[in-house]
Backbone as CSV, one residue per row, in Angstrom:
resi,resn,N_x,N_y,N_z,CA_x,CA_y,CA_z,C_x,C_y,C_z
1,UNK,-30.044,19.945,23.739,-29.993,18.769,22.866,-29.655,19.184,21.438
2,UNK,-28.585,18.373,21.059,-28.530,19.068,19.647,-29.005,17.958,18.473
3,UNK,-29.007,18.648,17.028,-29.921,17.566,16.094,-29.263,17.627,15.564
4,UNK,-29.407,16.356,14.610,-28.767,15.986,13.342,-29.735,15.733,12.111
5,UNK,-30.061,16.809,11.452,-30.942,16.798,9.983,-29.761,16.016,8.839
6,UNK,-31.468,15.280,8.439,-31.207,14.516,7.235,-32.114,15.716,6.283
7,UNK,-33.229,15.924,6.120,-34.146,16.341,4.925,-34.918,17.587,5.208
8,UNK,-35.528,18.310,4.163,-36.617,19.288,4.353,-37.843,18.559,3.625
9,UNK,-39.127,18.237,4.248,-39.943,17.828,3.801,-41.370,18.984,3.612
10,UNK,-42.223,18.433,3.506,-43.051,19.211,3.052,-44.334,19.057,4.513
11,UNK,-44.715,19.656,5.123,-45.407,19.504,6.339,-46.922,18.751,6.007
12,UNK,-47.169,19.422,4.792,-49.048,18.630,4.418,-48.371,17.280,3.974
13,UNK,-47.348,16.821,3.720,-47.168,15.295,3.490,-46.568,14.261,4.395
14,UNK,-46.297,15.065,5.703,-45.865,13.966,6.411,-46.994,13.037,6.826
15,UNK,-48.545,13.015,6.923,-49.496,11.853,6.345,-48.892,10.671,5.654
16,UNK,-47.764,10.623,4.628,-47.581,9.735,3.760,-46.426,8.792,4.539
17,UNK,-45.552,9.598,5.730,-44.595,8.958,6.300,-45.133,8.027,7.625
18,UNK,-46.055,8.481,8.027,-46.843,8.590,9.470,-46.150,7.260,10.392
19,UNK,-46.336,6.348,9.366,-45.871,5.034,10.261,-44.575,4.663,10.131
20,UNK,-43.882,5.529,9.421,-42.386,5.382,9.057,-41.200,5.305,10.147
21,UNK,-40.319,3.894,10.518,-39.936,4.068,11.321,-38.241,4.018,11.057
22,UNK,-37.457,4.620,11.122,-35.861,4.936,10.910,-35.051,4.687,11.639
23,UNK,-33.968,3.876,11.511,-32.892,4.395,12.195,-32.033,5.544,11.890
24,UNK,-31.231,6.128,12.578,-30.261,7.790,11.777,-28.877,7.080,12.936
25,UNK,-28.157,8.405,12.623,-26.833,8.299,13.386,-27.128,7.783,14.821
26,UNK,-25.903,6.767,15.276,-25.770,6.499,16.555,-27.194,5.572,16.819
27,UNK,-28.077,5.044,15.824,-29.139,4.395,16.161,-30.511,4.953,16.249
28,UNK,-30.000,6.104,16.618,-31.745,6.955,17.143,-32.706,7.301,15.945
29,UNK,-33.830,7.377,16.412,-35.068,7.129,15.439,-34.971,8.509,15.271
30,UNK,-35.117,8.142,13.878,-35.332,8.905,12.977,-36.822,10.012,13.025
31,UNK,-36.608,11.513,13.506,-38.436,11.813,13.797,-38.587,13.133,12.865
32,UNK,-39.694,13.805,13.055,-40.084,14.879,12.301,-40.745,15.842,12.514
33,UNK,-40.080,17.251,12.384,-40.317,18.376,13.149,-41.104,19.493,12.231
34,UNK,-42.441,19.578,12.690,-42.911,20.747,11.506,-42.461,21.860,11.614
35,UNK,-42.284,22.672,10.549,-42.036,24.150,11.089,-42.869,24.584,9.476
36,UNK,-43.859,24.710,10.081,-44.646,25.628,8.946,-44.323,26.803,7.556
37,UNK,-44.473,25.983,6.346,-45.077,25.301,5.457,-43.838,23.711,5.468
38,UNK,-42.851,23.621,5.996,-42.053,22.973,5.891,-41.779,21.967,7.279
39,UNK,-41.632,20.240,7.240,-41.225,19.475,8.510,-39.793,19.226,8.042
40,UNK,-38.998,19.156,9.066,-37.273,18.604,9.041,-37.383,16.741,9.583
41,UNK,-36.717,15.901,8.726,-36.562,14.855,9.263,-34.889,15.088,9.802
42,UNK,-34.903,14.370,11.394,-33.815,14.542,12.030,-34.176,13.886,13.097
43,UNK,-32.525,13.367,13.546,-32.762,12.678,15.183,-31.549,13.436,15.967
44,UNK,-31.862,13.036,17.490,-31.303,13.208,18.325,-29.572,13.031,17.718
45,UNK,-28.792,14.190,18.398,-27.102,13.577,17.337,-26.502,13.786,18.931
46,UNK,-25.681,13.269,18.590,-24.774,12.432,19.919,-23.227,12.545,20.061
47,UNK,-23.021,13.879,19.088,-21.731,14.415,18.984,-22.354,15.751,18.304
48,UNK,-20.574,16.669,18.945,-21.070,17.946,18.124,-21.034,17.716,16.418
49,UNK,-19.689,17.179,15.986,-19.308,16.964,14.701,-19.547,15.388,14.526
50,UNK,-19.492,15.510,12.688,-19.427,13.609,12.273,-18.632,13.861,11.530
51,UNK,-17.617,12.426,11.575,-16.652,12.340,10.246,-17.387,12.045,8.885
52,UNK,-16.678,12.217,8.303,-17.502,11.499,7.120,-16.748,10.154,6.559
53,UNK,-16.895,9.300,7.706,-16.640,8.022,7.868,-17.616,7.629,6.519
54,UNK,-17.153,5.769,5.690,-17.470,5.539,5.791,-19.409,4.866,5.765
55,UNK,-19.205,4.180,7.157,-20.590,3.592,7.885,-21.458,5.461,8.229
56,UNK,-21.110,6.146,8.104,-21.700,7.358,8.714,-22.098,8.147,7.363
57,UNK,-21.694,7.878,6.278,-21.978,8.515,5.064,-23.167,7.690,4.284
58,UNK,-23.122,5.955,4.961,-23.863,5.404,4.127,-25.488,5.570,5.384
59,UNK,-25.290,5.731,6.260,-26.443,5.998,7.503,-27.286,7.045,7.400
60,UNK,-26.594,8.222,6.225,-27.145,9.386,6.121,-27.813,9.205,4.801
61,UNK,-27.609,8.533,3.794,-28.553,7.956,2.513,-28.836,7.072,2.663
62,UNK,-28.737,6.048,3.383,-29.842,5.099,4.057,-30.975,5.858,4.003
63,UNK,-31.036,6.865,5.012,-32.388,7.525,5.728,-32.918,8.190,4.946
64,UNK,-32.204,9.077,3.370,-32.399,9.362,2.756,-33.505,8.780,1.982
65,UNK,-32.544,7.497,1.052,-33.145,6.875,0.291,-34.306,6.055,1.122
66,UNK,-34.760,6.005,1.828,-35.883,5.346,2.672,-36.666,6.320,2.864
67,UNK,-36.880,7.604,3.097,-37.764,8.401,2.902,-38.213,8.622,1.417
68,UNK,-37.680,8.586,0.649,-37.300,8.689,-0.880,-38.398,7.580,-1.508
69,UNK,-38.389,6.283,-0.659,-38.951,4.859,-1.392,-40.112,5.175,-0.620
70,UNK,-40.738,5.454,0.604,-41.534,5.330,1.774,-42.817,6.845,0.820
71,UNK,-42.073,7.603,-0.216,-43.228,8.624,0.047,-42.892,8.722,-1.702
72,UNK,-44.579,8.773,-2.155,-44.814,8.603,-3.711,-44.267,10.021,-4.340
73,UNK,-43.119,9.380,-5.459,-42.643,10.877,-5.959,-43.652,11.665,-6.491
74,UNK,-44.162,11.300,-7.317,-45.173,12.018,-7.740,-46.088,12.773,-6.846
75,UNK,-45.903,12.556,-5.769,-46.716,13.548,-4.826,-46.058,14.372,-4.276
76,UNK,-44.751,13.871,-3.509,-43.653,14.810,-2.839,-42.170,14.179,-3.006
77,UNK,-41.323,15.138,-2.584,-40.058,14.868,-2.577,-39.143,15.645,-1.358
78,UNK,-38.636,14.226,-0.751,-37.811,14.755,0.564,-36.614,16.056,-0.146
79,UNK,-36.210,17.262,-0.098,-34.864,18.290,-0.098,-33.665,17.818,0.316
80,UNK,-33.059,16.553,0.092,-31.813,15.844,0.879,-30.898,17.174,1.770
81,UNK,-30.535,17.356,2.640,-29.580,18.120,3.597,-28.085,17.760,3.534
82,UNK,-26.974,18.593,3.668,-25.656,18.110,3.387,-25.415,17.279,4.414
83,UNK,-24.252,16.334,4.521,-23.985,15.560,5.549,-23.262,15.884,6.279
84,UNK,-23.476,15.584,7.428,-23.014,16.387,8.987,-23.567,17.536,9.629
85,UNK,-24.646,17.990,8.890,-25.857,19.204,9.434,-26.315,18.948,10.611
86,UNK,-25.315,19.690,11.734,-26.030,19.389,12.931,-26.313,21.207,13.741
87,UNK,-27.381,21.083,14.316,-28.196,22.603,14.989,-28.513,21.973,16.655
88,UNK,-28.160,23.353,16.623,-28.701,23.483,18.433,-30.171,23.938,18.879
89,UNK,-30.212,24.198,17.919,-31.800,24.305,17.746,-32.739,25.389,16.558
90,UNK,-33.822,24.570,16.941,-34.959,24.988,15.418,-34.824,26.148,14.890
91,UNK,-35.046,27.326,15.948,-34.654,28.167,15.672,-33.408,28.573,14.469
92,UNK,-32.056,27.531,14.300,-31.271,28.181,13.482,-32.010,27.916,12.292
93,UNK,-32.475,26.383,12.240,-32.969,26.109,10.894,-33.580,26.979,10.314
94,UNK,-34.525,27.580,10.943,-35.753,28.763,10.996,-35.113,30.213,9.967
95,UNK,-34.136,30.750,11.060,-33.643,31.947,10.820,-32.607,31.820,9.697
96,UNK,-31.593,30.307,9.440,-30.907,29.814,8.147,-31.296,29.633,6.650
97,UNK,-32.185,28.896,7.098,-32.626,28.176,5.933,-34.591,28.213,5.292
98,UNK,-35.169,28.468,6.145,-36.450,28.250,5.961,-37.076,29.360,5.562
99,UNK,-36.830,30.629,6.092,-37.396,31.732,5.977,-36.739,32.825,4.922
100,UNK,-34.752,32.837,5.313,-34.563,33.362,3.978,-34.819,32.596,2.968
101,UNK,-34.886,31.264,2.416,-34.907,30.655,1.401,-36.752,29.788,0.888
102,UNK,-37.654,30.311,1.867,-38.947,29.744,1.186,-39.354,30.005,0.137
103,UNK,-39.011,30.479,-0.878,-39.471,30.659,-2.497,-38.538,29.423,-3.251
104,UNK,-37.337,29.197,-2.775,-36.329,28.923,-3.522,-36.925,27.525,-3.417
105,UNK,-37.084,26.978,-2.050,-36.808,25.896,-1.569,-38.641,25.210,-2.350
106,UNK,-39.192,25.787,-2.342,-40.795,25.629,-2.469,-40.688,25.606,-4.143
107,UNK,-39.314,26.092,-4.780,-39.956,25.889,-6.570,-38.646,24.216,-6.652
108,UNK,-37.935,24.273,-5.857,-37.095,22.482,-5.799,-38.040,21.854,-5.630
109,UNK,-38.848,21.756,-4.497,-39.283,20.538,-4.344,-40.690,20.332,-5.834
110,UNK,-41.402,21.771,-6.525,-41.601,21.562,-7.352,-41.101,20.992,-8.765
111,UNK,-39.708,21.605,-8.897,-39.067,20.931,-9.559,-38.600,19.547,-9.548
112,UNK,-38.512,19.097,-8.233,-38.357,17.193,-8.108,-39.617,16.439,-8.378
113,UNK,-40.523,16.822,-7.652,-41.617,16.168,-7.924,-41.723,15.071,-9.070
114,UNK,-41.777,13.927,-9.451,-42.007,12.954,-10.299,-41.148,12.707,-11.077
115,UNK,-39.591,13.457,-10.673,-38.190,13.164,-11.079,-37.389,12.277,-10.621
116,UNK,-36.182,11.862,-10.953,-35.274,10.873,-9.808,-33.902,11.565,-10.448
117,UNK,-33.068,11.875,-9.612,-31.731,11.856,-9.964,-31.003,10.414,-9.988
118,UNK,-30.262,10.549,-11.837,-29.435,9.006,-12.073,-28.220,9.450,-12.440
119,UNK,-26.950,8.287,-12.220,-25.397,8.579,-12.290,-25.033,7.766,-13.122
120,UNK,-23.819,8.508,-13.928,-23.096,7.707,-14.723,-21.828,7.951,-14.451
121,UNK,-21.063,6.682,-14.477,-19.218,6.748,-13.775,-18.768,6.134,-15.151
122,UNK,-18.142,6.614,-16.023,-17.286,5.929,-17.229,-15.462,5.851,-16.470
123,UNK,-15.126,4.539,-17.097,-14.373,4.159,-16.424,-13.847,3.532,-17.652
124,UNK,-12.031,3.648,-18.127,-11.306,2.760,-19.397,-9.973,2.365,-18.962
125,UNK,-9.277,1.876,-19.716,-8.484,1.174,-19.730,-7.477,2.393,-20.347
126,UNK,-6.581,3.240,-20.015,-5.877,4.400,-20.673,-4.812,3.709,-21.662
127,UNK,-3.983,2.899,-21.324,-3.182,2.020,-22.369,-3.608,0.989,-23.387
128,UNK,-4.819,0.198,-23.444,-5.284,-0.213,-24.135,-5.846,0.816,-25.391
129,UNK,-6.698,2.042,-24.374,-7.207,2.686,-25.614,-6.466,3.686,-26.211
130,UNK,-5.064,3.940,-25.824,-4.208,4.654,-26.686,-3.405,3.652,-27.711
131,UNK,-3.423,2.530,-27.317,-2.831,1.644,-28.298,-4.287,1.304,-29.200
132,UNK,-5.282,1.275,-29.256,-6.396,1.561,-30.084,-5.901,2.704,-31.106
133,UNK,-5.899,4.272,-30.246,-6.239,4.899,-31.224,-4.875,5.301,-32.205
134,UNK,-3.894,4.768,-31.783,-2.602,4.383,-32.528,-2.978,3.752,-33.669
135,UNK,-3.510,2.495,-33.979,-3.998,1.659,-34.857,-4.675,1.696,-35.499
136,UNK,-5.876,2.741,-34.849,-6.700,3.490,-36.422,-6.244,4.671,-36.834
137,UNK,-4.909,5.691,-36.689,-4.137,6.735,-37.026,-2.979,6.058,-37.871
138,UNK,-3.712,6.259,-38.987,-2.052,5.309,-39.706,-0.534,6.575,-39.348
139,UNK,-0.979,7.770,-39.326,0.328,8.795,-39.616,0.591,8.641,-38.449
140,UNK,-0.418,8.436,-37.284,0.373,8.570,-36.206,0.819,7.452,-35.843
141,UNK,0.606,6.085,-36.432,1.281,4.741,-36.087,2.778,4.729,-36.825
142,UNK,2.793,5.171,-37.944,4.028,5.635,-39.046,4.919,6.094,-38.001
143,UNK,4.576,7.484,-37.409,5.690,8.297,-36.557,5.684,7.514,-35.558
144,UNK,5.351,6.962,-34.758,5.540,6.257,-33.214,6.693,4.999,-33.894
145,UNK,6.409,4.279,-34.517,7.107,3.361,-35.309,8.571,3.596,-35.831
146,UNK,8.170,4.849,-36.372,9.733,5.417,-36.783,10.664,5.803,-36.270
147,UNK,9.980,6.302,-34.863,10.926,6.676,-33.439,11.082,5.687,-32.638
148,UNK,10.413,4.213,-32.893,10.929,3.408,-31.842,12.315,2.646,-31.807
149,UNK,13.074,2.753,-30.649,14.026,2.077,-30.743,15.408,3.438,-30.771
150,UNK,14.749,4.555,-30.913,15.620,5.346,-31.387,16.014,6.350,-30.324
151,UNK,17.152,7.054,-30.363,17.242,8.334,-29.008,16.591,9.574,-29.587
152,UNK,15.588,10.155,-28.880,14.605,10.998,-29.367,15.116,11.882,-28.552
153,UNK,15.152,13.755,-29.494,15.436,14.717,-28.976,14.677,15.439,-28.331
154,UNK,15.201,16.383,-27.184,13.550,17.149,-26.677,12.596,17.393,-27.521
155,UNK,12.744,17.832,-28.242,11.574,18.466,-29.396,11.123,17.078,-29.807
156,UNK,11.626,15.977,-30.580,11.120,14.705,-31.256,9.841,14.473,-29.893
157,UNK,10.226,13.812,-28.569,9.855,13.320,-27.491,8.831,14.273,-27.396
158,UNK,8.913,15.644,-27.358,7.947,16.643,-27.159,6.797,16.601,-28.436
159,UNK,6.938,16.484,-29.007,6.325,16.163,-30.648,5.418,15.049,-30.455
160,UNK,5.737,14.371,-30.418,4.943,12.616,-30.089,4.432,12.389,-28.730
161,UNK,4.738,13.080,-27.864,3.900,12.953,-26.605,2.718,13.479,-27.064
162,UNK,2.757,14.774,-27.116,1.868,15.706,-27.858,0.804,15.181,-28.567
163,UNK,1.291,14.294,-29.593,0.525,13.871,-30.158,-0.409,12.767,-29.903
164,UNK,0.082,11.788,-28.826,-0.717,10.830,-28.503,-1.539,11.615,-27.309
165,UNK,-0.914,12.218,-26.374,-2.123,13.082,-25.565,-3.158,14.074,-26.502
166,UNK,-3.081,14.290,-27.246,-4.668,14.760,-28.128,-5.152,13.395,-28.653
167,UNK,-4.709,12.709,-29.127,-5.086,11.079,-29.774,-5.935,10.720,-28.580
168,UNK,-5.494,10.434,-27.080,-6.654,9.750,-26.586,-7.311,11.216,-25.872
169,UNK,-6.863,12.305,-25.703,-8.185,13.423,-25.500,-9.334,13.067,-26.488
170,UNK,-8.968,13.255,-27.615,-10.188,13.080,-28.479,-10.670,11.725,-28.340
171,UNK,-10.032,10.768,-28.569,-10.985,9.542,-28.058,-11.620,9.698,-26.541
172,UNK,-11.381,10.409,-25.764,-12.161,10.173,-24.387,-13.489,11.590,-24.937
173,UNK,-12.955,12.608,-25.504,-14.033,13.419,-26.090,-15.677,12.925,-26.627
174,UNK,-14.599,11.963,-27.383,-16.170,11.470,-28.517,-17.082,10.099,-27.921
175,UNK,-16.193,9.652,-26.800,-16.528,8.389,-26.074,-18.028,9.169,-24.991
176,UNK,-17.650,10.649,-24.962,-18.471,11.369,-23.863,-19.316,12.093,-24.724
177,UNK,-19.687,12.489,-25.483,-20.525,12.989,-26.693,-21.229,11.838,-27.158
178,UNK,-20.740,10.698,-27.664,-21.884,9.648,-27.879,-22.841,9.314,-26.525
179,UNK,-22.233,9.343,-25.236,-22.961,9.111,-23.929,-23.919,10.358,-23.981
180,UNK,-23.472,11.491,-23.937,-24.110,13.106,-23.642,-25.423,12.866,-24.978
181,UNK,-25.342,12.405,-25.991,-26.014,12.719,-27.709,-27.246,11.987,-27.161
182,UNK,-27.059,10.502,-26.759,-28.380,9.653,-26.438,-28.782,9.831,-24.921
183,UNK,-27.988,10.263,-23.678,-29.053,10.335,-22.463,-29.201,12.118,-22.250
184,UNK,-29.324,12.838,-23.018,-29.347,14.063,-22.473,-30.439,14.456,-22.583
185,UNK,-31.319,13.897,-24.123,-32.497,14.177,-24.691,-33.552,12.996,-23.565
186,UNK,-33.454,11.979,-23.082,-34.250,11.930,-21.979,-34.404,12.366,-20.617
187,UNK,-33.227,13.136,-20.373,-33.293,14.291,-19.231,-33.703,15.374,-19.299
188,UNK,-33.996,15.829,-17.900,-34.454,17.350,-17.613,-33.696,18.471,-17.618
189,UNK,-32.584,17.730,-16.799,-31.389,18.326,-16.544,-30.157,17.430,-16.606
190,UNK,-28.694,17.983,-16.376,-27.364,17.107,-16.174,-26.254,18.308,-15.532
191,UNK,-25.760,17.594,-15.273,-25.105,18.126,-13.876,-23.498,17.190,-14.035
192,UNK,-22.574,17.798,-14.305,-21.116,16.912,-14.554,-20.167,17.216,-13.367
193,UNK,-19.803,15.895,-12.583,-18.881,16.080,-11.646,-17.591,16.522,-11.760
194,UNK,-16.787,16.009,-10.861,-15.126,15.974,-10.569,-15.178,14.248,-11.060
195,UNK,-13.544,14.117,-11.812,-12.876,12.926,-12.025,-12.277,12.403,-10.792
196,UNK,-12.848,11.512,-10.464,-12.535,10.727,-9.073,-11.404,9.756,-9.065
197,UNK,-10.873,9.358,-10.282,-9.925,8.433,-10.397,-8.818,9.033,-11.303
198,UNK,-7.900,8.387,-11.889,-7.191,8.422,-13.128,-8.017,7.883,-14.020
199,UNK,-8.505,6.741,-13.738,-8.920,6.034,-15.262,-10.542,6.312,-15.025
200,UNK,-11.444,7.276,-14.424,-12.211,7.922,-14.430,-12.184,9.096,-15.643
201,UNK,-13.287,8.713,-16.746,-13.112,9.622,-18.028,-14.155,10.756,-17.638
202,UNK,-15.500,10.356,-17.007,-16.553,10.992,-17.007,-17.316,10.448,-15.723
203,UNK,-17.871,11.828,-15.846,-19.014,11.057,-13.992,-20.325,12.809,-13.912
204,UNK,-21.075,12.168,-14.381,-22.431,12.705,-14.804,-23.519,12.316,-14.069
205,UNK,-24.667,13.381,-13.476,-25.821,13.171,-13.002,-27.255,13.680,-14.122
206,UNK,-28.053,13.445,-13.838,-29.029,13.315,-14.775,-30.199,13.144,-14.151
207,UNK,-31.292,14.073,-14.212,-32.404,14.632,-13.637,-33.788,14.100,-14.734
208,UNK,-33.670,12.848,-14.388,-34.832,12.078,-15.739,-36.303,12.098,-14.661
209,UNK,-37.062,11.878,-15.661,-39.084,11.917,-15.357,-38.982,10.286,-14.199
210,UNK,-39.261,10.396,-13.824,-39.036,8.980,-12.720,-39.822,7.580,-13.273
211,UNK,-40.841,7.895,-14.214,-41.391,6.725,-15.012,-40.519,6.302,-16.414
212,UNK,-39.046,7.553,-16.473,-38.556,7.175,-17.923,-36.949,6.405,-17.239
213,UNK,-36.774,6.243,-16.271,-35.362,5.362,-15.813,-35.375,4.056,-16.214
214,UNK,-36.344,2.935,-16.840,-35.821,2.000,-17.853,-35.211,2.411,-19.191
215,UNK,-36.190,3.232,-19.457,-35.719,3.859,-21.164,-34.327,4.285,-21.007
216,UNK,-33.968,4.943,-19.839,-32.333,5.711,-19.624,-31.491,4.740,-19.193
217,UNK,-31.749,3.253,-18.378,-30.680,2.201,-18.395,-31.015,1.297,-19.736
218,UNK,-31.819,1.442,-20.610,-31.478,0.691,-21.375,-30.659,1.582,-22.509
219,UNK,-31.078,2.672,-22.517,-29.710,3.705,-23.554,-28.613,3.097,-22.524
220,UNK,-28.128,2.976,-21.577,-26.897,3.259,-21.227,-26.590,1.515,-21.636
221,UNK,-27.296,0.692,-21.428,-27.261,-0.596,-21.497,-26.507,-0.496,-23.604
222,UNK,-27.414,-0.048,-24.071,-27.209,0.178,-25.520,-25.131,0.913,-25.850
223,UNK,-25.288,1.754,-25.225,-23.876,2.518,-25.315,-22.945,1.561,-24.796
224,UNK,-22.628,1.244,-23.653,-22.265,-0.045,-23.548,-21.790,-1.546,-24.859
225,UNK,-22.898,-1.292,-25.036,-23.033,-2.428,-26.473,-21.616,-1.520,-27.686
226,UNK,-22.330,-0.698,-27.813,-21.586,0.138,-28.782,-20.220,0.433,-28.640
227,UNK,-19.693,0.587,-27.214,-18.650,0.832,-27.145,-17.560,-0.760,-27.116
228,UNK,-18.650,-2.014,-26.964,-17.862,-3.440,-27.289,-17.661,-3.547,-25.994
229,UNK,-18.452,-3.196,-25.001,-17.907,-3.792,-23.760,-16.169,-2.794,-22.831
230,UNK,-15.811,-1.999,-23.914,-14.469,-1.654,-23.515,-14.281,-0.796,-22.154
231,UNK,-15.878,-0.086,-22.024,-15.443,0.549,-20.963,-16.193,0.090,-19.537
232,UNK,-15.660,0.409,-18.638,-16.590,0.262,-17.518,-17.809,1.432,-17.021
233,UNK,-18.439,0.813,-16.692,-19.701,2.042,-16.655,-20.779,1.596,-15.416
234,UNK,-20.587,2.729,-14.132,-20.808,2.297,-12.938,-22.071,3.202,-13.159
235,UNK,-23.495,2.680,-13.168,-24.795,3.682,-13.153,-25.617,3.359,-11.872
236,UNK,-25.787,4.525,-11.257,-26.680,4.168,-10.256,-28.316,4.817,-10.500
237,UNK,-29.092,4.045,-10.598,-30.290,4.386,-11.079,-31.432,5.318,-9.565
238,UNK,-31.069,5.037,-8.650,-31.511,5.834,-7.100,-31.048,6.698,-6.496
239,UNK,-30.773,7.483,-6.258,-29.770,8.313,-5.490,-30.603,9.280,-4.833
240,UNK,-30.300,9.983,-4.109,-30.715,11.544,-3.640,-30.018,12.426,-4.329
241,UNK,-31.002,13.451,-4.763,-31.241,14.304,-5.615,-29.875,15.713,-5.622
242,UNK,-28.848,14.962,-4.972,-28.176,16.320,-4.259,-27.850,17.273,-5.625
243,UNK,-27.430,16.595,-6.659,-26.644,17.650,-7.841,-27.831,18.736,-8.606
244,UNK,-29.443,18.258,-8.094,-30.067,19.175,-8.306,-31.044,19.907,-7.153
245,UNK,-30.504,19.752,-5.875,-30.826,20.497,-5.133,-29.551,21.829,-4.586
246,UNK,-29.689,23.023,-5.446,-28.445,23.907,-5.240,-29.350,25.196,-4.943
247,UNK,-28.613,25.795,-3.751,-29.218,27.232,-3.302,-28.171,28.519,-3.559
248,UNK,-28.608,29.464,-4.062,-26.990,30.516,-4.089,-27.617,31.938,-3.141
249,UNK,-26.413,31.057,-1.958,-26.814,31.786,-0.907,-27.042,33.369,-0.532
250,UNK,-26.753,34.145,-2.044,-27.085,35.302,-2.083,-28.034,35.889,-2.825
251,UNK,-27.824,35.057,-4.119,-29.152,35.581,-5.291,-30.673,35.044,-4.799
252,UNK,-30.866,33.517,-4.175,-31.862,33.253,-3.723,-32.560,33.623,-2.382
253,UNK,-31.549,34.384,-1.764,-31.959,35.040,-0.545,-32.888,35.852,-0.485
254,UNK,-34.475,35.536,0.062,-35.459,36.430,0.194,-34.940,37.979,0.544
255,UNK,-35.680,39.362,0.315,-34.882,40.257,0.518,-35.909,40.775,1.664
């Protein structure tokens, strides 16, 4: 039979899950396997591999975030598992993950404890805000002006591209420094992704005290204000903890 892990939990706290009932992939209940000092939440998996469909990506933080709501942070915190972690048995978990890595794994879940990982997606308008920062650059509105209409030589064309690509670098710079200036000082930690879009400027995680996530959507609520509404700003205040659960599979390796 092979499994499909969602989490590493903590074995003296599965008490807090006891009556907890899940669905996971393919439907099957969601159960929980001790392996001393540590239980695995996982169900029965029903393929060797999963795509990462999708309905199959949101089934795996479903179960997540429901263990997540189901058990008081402040007491414990589920280790989220990558998606598509499937074993043939305990044993690998054992000899993988549990035994070389019990120091590592035992100062995370200390480190989560009474934390929440939160996201920020900044999102603009690239032609609007280069025609912005045109308009407060008088020299550089002068030269764009003076070349319009006109046949521009490599070098001219090379000159003025130039120049408006640092014009909105620095405006996307300082747009991410006013965000970084006010939520960094209520975090623990931050953690900066990959640009997922074109008009994706920034996409940031943030490791805040789990009683301070009003204070951190209302800064973001505030920046927002400040910026006039111009940008879009996708925050997810719940998530699983993945950008601060990281193992380096050689330095943390028990010896």
């Amino acid at each position: 039979m092979s499994l499909y892990l969602y989490a590493v939990l903590q074995e003296e706290n599965l008490d807090l899950i006891k009556d907890l009932e899940l669905k996971g992939m393919h439907e099957q209940p969601v159960q929980f396997h001790k392996l001393p000092p540590f239980a695995i939440a996982y169900s029965e998996a029903q393929q060797e591999r999963y795509l990462a469909s999708r309905a199959n990506l949101i089934t795996h933080e479903t179960v997540l975030e429901s263990l997540m709501k189901a058990i008081d942070p402040h007491q414990a915190v589920p280790l989220p598992l990558q998606f598509g972690l499937v074993v043939e048995e305990w044993e690998e978990v054992q000899r993988d993950l549990l035994i070389p890595y019990e120091t590592k794994l035992k100062q995370l879940v200390n480190n989560l404890i009474g934390k929440r990982e939160v996201s920020v997606k900044l999102f603009w308008n690239q032609t609007e805000e280069l025609n912005l920062a045109v308009a407060e650059n008088a020299g550089l509105r002068q030269r764009r002006e003076a070349l319009s209409g006109k046949v521009l030589s490599m070098d001219e064309a090379i000159a003025i591209g130039q120049e408006l690509e640092a014009a909105i670098e620095d405006r996307q710079q300082t747009i991410i420094e006013a965000f970084l200036g006010k939520l960094q000082p209520i975090s623990r930690e931050y953690a900066e992704g990959e640009l997922l879009t074109e008009n994706m400027i920034y996409n940031g995680s943030f490791l805040i005290d789990w009683d301070r996530e009003a204070e951190f959507a209302a800064a973001v609520e505030a920046l927002d204000l400040q910026f006039e509404n111009r940008l879009r700003i996708r925050y997810n205040d719940f998530t699983a903890p993945y950008n601060f659960v990281n193992i380096d599979r050689d330095g943390d390796r028990e010896k």
